[in-house]
C-alpha positions in Angstrom: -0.6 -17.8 19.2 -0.3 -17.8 15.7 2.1 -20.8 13.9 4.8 -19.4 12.9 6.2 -22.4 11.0 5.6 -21.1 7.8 6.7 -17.9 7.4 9.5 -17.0 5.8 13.0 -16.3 7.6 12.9 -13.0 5.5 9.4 -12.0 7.2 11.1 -13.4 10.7 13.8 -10.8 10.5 11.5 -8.1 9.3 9.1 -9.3 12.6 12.4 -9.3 14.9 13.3 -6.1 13.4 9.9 -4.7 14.5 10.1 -6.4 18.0 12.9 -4.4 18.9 11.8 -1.3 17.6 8.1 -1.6 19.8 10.5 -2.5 22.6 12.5 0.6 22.0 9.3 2.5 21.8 7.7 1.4 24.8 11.2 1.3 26.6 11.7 5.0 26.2 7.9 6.1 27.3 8.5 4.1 30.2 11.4 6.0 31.5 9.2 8.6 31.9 6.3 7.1 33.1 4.4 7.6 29.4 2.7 4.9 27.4 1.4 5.3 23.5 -1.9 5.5 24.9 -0.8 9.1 27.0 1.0 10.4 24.1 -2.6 10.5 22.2 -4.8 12.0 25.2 -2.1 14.4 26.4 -2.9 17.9 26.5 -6.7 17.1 25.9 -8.0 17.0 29.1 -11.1 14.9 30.4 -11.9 11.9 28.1 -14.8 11.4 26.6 -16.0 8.6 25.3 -16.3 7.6 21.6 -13.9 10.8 21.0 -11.0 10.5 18.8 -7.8 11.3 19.9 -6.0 13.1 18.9 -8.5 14.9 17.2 -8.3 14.8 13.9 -6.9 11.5 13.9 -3.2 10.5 12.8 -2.2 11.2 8.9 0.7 10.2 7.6 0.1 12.6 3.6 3.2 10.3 2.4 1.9 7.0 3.0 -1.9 7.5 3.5 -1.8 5.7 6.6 -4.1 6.8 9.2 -5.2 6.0 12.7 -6.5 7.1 16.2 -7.4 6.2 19.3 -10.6 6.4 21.4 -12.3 4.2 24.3 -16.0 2.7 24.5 -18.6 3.0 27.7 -17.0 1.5 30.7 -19.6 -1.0 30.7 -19.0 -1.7 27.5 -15.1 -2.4 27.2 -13.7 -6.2 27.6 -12.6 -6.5 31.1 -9.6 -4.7 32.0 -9.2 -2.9 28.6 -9.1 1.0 28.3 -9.5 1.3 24.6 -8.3 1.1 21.0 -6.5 2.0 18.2 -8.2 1.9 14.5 -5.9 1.7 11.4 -6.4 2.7 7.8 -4.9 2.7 4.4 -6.6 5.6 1.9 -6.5 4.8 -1.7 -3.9 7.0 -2.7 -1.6 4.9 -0.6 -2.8 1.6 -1.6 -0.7 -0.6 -4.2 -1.8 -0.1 -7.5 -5.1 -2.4 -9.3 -7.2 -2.4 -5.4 -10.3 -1.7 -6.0 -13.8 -1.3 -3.1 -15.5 -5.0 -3.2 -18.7 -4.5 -5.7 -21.2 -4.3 -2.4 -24.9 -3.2 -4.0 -24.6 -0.3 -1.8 -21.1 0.6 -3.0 -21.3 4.2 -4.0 -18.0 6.3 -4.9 -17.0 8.9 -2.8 -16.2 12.5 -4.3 -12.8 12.6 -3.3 -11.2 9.5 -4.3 -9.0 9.1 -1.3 -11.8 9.1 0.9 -12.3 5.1 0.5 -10.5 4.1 2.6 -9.8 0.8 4.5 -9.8 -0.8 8.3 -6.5 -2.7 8.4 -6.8 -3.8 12.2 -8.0 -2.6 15.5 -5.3 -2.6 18.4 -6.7 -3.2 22.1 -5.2 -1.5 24.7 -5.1 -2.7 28.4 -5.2 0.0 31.7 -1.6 0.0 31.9 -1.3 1.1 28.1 -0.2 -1.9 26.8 -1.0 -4.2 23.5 -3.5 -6.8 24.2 -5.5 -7.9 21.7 -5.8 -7.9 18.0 -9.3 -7.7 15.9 -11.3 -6.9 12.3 -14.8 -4.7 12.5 -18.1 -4.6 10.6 -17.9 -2.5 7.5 -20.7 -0.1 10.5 -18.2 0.2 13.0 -16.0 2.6 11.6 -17.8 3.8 8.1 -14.9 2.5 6.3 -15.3 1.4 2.5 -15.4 -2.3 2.1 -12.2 -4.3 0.5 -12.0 -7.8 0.1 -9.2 -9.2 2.8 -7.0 -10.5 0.4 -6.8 -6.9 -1.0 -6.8 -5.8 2.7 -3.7 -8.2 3.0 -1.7 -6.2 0.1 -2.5 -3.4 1.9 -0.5 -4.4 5.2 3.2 -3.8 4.2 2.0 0.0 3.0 0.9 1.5 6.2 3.9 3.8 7.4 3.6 7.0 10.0 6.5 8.8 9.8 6.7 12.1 10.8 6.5 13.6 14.6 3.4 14.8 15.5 1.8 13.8 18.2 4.1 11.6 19.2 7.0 10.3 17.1 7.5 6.9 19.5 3.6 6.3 19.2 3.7 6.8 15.7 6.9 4.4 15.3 5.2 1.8 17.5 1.5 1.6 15.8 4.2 0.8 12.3 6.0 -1.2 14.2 3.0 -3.2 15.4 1.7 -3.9 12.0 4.8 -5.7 11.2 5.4 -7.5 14.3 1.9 -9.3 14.3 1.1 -9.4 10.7 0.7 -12.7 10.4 -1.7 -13.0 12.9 -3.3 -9.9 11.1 -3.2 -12.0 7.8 -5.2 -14.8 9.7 -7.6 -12.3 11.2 -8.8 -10.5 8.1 -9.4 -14.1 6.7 -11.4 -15.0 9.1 -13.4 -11.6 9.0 -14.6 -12.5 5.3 -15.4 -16.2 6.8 -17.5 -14.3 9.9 -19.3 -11.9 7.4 -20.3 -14.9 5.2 -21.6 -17.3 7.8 -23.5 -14.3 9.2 -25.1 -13.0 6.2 -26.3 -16.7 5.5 -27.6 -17.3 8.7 -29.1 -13.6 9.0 -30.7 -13.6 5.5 -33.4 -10.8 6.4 -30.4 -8.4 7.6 -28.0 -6.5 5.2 -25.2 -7.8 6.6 -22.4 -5.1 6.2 -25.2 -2.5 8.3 -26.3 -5.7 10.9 -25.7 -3.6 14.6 -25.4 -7.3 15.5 -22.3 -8.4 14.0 -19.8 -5.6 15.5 -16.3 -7.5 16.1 -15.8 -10.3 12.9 -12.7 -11.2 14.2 -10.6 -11.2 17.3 -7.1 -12.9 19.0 -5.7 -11.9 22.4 -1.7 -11.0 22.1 1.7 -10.3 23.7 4.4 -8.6 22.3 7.0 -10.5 24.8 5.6 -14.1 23.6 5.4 -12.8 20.0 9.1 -11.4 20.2 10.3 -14.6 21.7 8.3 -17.0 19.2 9.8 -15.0 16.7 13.2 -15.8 18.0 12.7 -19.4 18.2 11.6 -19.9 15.2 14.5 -17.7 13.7 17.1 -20.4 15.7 14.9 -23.2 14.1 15.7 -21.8 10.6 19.7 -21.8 11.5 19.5 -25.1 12.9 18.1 -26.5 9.5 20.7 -24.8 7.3 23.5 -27.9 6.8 26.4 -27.1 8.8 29.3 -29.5 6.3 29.7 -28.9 3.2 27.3 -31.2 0.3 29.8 -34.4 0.4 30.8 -35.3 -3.3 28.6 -37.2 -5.5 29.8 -40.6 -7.2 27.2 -41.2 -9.0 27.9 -42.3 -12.9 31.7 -42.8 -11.7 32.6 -46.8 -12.5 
């Protein structure tokens, strides 16, 4: 679990804010026996491995944001998982002055919004729920490479908001981003860590390319133990705020 200590009551709020809205999400699905995870593979019959779904991935043409879903060999998969969502960011909805780290290898691509970046990858458990929380190799998902801190400034700036395929799945991957950022914060950190230890202790292998780094970084969640950490810290920050009034100051008086 990530300390929450020092994080802002303003960032609590917008987390709370977020809890409830990924409880709302998942709330109505249930009601009808439906999880995110359905929403994606409905209509698409058998699944196949390594396939994205929905095809095509998730778009958002406002915000740039992009995602999808898709599950690894059984033998393969963490126990008890079923898959994962990968998030993006594409340039054109990146704040303004991020630019690709300066890898040798770094080549432009001829469409500008086609560098785009990993933000997070999303774990899903058989029952279609959120369980854990982790960064990729620059090979896993062909993504351009950004420095974390510029990774970071991404964060706030992934939005999907329109309906398609599924307006609650879409709310809740948003959601997500906001309810666990700063565990995502420490995560992407400690990606840039992993990919620096690793390139110094693999010195013959290009590390961004090495098949043997695949996850850099990784952390097992909840969304009820986030939501209610959240809380308590939220309480904490009341409980500090002085209750009286400042009493009168005498100093300089005779």
């Amino acid at each position: 679990m990530t300390d929450l200590s020092d994080v802002s009551r303003e960032e609590l709020e917008a987390m709370a804010e977020a809890g409830r809205e990924v409880r709302l999400c998942q709330r109505v699905l249930a009601k009808t026996g439906d999880t995110v995870v359905g929403e994606l593979l409905r209509g698409h019959g058998t699944l196949y491995e390594w396939k994205h779904y929905p095809p095509g991935d998730v778009y958002d043409a406002e915000f740039h944001a992009q995602y999808y879903y898709h599950c690894h060999p059984e033998g393969e998969r963490p126990n008890g998982e079923h898959g994962h969502f990968h998030t993006f960011l594409r340039p054109h909805g990146m704040p303004p002055g991020l630019q690709p780290a300066p890898l040798a290898d770094f080549a432009p691509p001829d469409n500008d919004n086609d560098a785009l970046s990993h933000l997070i990858g999303i774990a899903m458990d058989v029952a279609g729920q959120p369980v854990r929380l982790f960064t990729t190799n620059r090979w896993v998902t062909g993504e351009t490479w950004y420095k974390s801190d510029d990774v970071i400034a991404m964060l706030d700036s992934f939005e999907v908001d329109h309906a398609r395929p599924s307006w609650p799945a879409n709310r809740w991957i948003t959601a997500m981003m906001r309810l666990f950022r700063p565990t995502i914060v420490e995560l992407l950190r400690d990606r840039d860590t992993a990919i620096q230890r690793w390139a110094e202790s693999h010195p013959d292998a290009y590390v961004y390319e090495d098949r043997g780094l695949e996850v850099a970084s990784q952390r097992h969640i909840s969304v009820e133990q986030q939501i209610a950490e959240v809380a308590l810290h939220l309480r904490g920050t009341r409980r500090r705020r002085p209750i009286l009034p400042e009493p009168p100051s005498f100093v300089g008086l005779p």
